[in-house]
N, CA, C and O atoms as CSV, one atom per row, in Angstrom:
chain,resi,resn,atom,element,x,y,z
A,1,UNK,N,N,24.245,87.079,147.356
A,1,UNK,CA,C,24.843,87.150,148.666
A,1,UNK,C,C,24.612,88.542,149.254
A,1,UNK,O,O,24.148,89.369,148.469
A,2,UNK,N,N,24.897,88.999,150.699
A,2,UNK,CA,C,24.082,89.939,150.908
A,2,UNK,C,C,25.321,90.015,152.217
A,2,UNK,O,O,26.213,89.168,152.256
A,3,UNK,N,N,25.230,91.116,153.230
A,3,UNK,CA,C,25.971,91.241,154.094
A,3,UNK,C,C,25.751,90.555,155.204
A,3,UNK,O,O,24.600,90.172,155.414
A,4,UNK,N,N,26.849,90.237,156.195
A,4,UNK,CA,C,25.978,89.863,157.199
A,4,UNK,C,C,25.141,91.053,158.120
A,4,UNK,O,O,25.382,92.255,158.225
A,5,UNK,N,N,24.011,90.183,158.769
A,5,UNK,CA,C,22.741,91.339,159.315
A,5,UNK,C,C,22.740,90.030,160.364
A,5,UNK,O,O,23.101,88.878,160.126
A,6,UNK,N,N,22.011,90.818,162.076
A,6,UNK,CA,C,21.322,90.278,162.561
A,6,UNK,C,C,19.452,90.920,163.107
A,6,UNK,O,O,19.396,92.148,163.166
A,7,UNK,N,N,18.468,90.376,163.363
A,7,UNK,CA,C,17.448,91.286,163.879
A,7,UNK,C,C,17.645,90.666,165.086
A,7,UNK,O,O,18.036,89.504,165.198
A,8,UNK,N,N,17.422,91.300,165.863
A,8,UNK,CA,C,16.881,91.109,167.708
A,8,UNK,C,C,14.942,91.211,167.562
A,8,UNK,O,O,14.276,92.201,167.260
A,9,UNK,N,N,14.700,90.502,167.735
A,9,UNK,CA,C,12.969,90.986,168.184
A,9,UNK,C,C,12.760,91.217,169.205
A,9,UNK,O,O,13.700,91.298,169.996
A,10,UNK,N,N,11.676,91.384,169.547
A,10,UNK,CA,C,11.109,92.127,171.127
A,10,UNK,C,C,10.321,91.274,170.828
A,10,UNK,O,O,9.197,91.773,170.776
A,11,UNK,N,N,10.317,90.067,170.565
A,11,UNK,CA,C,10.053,89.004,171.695
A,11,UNK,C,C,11.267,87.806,171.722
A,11,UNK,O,O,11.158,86.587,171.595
A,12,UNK,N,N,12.329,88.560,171.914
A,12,UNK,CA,C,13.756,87.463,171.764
A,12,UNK,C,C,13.959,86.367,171.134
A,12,UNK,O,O,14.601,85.344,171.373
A,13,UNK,N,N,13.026,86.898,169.914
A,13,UNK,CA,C,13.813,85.713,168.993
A,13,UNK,C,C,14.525,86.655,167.995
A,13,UNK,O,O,14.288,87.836,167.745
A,14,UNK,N,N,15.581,85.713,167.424
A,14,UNK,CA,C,17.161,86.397,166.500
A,14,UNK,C,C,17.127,85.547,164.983
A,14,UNK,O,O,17.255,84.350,164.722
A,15,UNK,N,N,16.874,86.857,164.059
A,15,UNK,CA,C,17.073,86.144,162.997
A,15,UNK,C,C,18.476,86.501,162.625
A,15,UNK,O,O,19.195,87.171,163.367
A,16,UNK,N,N,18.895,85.987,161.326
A,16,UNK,CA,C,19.928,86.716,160.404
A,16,UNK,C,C,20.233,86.310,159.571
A,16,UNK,O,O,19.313,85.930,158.846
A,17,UNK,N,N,21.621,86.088,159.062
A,17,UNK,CA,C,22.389,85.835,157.612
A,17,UNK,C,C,23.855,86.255,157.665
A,17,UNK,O,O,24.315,87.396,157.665
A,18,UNK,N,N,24.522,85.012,157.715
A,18,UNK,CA,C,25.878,85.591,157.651
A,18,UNK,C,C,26.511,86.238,155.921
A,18,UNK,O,O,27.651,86.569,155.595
A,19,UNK,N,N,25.639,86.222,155.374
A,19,UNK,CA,C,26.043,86.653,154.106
A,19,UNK,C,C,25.435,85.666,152.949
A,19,UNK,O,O,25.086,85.901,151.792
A,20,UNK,N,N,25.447,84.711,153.571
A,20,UNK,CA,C,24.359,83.391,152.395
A,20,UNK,C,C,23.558,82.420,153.428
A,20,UNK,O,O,22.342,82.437,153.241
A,21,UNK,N,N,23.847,81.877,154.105
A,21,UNK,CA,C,23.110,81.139,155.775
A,21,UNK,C,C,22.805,81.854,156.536
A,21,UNK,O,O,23.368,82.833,157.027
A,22,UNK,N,N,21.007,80.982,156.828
A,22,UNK,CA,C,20.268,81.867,157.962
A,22,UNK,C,C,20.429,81.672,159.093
A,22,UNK,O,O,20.473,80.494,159.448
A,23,UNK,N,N,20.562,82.597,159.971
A,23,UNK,CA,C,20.669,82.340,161.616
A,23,UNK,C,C,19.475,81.919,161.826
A,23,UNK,O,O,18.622,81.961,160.940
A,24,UNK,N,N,19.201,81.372,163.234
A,24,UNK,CA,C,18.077,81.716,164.079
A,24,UNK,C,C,18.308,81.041,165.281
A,24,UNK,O,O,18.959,79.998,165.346
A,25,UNK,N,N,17.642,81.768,166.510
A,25,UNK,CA,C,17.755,81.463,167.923
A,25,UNK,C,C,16.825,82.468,168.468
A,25,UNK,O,O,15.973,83.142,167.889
A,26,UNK,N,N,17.295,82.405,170.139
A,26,UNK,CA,C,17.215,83.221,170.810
A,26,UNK,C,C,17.997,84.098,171.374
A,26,UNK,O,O,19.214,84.043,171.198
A,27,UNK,N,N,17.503,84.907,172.029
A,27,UNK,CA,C,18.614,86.796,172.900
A,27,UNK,C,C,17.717,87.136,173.826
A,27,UNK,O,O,16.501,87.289,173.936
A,28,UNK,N,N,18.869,87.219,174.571
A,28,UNK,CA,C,18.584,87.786,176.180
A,28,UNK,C,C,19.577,88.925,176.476
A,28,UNK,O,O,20.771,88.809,176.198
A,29,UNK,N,N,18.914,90.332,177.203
A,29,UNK,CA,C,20.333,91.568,177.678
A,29,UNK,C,C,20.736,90.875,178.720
A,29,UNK,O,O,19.866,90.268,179.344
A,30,UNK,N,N,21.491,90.827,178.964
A,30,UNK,CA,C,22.262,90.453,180.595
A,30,UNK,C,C,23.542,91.042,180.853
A,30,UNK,O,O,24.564,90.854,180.193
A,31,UNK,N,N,23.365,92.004,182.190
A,31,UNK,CA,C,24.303,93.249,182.337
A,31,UNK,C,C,25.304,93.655,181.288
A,31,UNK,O,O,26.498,93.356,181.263
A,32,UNK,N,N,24.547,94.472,180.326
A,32,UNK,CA,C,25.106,95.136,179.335
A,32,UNK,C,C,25.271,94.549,178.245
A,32,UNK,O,O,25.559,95.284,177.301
A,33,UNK,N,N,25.164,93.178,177.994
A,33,UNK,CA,C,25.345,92.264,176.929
A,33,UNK,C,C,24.157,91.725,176.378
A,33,UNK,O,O,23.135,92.045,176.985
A,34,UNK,N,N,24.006,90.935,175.311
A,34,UNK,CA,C,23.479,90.083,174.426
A,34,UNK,C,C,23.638,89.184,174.233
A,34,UNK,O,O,24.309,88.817,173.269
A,35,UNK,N,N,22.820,88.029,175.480
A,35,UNK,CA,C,23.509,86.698,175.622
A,35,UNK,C,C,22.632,86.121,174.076
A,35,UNK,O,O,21.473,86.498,173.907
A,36,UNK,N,N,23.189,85.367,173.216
A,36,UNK,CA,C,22.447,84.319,172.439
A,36,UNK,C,C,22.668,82.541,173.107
A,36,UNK,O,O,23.389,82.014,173.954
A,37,UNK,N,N,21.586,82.086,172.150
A,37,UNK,CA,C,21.055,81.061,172.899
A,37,UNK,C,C,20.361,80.175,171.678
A,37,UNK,O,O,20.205,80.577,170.525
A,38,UNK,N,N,20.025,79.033,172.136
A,38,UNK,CA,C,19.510,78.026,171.083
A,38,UNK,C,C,19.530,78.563,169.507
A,38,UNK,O,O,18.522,78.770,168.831
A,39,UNK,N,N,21.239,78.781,168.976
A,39,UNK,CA,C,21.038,79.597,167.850
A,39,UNK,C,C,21.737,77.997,167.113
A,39,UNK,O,O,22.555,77.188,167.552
A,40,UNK,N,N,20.909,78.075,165.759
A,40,UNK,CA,C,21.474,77.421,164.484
A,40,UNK,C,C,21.186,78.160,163.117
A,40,UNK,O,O,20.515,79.178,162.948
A,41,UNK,N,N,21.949,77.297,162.063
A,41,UNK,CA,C,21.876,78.034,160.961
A,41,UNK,C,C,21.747,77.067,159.880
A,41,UNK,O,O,21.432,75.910,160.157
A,42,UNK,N,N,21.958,77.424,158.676
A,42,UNK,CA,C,21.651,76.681,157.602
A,42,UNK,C,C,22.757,75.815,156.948
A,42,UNK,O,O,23.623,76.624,157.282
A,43,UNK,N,N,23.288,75.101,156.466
A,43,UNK,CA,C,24.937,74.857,156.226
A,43,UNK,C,C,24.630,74.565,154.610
A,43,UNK,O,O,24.728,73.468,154.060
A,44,UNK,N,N,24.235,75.822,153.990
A,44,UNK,CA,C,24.948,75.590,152.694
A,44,UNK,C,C,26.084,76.160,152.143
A,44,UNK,O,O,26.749,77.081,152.617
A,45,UNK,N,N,26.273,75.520,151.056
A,45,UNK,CA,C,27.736,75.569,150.465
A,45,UNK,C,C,28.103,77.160,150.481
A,45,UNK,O,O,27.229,77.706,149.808
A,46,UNK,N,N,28.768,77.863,150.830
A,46,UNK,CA,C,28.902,79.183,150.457
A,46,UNK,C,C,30.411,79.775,150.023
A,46,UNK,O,O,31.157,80.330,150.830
A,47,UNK,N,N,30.634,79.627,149.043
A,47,UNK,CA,C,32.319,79.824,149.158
A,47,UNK,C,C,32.749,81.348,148.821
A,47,UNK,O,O,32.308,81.787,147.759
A,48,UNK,N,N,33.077,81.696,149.138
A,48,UNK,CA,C,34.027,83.137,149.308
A,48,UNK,C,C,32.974,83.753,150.553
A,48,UNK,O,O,32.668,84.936,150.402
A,49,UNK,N,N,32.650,83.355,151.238
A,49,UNK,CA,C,31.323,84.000,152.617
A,49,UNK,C,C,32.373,83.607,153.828
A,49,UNK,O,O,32.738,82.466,154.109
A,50,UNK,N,N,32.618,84.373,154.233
A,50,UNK,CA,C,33.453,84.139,156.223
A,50,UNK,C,C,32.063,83.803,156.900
A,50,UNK,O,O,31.281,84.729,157.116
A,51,UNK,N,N,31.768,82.635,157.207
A,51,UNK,CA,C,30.869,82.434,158.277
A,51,UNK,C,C,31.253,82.710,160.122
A,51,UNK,O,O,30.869,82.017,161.064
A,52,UNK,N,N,32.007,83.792,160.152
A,52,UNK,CA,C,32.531,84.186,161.430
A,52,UNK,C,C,30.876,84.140,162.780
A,52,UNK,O,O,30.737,83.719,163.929
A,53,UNK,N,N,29.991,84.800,161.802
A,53,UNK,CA,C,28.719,85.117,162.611
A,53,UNK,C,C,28.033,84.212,163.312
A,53,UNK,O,O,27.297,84.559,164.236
A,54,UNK,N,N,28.241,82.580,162.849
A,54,UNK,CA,C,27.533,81.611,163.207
A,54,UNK,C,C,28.706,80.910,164.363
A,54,UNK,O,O,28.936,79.713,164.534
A,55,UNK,N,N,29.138,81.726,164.844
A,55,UNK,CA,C,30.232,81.309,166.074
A,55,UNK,C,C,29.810,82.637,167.033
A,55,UNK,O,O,30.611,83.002,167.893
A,56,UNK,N,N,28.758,83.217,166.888
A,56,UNK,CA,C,28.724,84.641,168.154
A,56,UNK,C,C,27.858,83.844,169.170
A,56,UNK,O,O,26.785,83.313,168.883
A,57,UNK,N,N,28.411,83.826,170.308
A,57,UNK,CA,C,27.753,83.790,171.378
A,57,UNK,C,C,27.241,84.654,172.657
A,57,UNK,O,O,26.317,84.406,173.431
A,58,UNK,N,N,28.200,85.817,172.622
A,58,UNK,CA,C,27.715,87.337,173.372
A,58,UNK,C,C,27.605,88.367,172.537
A,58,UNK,O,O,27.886,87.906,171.430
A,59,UNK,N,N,27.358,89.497,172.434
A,59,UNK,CA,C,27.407,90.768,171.764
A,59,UNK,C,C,27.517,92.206,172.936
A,59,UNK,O,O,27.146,92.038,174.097
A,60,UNK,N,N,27.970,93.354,172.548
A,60,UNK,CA,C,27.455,94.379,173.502
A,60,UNK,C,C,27.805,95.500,172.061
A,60,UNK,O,O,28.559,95.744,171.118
A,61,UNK,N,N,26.502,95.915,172.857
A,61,UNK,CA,C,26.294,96.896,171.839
A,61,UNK,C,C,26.851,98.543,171.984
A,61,UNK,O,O,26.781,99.069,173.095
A,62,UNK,N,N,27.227,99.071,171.187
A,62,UNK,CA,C,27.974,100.732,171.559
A,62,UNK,C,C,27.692,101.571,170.399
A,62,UNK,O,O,28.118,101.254,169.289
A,63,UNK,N,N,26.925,102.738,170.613
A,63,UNK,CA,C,26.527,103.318,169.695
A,63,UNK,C,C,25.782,102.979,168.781
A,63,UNK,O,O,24.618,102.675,169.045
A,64,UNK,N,N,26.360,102.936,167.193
A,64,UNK,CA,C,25.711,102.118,166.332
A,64,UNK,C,C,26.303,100.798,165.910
A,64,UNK,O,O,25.843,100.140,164.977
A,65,UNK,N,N,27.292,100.456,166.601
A,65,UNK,CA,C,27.561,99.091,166.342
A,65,UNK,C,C,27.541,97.953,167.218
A,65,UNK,O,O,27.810,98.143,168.404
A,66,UNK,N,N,27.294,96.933,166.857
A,66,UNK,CA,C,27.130,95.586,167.933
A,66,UNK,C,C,28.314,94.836,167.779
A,66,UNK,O,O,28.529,94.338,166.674
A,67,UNK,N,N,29.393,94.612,169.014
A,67,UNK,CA,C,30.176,93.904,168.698
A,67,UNK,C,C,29.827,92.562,169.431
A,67,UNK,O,O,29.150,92.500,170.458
A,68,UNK,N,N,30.609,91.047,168.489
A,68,UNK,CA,C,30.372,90.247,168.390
A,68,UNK,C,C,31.177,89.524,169.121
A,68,UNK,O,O,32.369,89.762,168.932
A,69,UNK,N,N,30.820,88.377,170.222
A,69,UNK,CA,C,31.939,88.115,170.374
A,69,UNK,C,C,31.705,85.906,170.788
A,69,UNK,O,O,30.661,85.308,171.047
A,70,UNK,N,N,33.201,85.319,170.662
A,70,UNK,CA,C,32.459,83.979,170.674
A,70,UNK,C,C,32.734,83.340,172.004
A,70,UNK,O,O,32.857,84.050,173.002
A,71,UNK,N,N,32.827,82.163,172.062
A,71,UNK,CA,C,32.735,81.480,173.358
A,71,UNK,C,C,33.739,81.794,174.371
A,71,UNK,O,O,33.674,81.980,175.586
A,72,UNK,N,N,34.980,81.800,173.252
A,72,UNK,CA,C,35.980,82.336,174.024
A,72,UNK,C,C,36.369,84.037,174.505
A,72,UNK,O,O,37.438,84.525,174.873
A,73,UNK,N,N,35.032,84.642,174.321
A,73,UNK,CA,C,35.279,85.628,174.734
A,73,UNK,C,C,36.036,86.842,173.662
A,73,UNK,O,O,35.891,88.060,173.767
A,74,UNK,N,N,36.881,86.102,172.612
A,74,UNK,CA,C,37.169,86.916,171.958
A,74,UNK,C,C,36.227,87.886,171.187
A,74,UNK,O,O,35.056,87.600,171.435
A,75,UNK,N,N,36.305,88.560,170.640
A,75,UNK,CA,C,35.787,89.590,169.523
A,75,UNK,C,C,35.805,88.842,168.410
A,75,UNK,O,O,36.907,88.483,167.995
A,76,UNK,N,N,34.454,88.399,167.605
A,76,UNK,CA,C,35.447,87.735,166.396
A,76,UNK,C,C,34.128,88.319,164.420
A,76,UNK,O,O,33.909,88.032,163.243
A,77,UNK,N,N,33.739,89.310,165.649
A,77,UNK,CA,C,33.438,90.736,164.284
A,77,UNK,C,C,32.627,91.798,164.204
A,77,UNK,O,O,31.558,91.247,164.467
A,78,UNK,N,N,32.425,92.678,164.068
A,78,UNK,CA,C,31.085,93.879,164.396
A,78,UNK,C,C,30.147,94.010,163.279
A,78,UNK,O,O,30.356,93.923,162.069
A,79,UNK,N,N,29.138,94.222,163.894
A,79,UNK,CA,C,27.685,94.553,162.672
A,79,UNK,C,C,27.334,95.995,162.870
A,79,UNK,O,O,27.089,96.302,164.037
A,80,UNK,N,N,27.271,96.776,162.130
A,80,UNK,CA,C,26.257,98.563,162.072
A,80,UNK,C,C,25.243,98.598,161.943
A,80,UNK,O,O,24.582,97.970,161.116
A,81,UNK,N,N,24.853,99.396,162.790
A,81,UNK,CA,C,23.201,99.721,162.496
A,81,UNK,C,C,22.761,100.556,160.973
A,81,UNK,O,O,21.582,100.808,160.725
């Protein structure tokens, strides 16, 4: 198991790993944010793993950290560079 990570590419596609399941989609900036988009993931069994990450639907980024946030707008975790 491993932490969660996401990559952004420069050509907007998004990989990652919430800690055992792979992300993947797309990312777009849009005024100040990190819209994601056609994102899915893997659904294996993972027990003691918070799959919080596979619920982000905006991000904005500050400094060295990207905060995460889901449909509802809440915050629901941050990643470090």
């Amino acid at each position: 198991m491993r932490e969660p990570s996401l990559n952004l590419g420069s050509d907007g596609r998004i990989s990652g790993t919430d800690g055992c399941n792979r992300l993947m989609g797309s990312w777009t900036f849009e005024d100040g944010k990190v819209v994601f988009s056609e994102m899915g993931m893997t659904m294996m069994a993972c027990p003691d793993v918070d799959q919080w990450l596979g619920g982000a639907v905006t991000a904005v980024p500050e400094a060295d950290t990207l905060r995460i946030y889901d449909g509802a707008g809440t915050e629901i975790g941050t990643l470090t560079r």
